[in-house]
C-alpha atoms as one frame of an Amber mdcrd trajectory, in Angstrom:
protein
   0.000   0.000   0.000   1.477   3.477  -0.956   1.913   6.287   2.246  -0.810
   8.005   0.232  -3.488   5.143   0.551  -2.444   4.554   4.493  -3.299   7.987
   4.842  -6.691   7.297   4.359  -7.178   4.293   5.539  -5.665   5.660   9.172
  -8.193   8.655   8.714 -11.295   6.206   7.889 -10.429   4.087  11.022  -9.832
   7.132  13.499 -13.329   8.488  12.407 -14.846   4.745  12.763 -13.554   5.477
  16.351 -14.749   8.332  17.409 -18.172   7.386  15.876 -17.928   3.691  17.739
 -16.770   5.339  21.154 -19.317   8.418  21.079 -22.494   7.276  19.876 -25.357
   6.466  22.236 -28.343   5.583  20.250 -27.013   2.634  18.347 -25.526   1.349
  21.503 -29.341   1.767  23.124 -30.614  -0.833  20.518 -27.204  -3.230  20.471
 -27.000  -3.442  24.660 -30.239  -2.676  25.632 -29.405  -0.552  28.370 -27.936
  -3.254  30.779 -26.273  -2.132  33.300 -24.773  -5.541  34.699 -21.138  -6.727
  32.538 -21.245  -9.732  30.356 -18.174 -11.363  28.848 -20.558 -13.444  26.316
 -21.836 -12.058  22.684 -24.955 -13.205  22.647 -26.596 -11.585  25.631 -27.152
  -7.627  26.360 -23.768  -5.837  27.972 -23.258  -2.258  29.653 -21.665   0.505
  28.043 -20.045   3.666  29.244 -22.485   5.571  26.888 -25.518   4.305  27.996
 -24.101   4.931  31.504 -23.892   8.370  30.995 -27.224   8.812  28.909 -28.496
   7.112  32.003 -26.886   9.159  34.777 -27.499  12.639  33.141 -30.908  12.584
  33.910 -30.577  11.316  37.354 -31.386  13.495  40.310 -29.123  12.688  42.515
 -25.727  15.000  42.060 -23.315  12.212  42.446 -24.794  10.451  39.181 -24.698
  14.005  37.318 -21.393  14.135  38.023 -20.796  10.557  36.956 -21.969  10.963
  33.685 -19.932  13.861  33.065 -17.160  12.108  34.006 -17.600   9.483  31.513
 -17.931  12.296  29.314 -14.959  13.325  29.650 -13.219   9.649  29.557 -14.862
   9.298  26.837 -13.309  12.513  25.081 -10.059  12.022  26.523  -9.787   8.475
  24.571 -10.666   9.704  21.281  -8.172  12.568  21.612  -5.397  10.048  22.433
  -6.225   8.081  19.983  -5.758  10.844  17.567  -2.597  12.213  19.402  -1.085
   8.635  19.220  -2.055   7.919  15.830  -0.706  11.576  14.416   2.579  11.509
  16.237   3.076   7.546  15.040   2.043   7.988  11.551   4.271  11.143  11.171
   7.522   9.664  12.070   6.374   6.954   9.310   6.372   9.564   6.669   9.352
  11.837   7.530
């Protein structure tokens, strides 16, 4: 594959994962807002989405703030994933 191609296959995958990692309605229909961890495939597992979806609209203060700190784990892993990925790719193409 030329460094031109990789280019864009890296950029495809790093917007697959922000999409993956930050969407909430897909995830309501695919783990059906359990709350409880499962290692197997074929049953309904939690998510740190749904967990904050969940825990926004609590009324307790402790939940709120919760859910905006899996907001902000959230948005600290895609940005390190980006970081990671720029500073690795450009010492590839130097």
């Amino acid at each position: 594959m030329s460094p031109l191609g990789s280019a864009g296959v890296l950029t495809g995958i790093l917007l697959a994962l922000a999409r993956v990692s930050g969407e909430t309605a897909p995830l309501l229909f695919t783990s059906l807002g359990n709350q409880n961890w499962s290692f197997s495939l074929d049953k309904p597992m939690a998510s740190l989405p749904i967990a904050i979806y969940q825990y926004a609209g609590a009324s307790y203060d402790d939940w709120v703030r919760l859910a905006w700190t899996g907001a902000l784990l959230v948005t600290l892993g895609v940005l390190s994933i980006n970081i990671i990925v720029r500073f690795g790719f450009r010492s590839k193409q130097s």
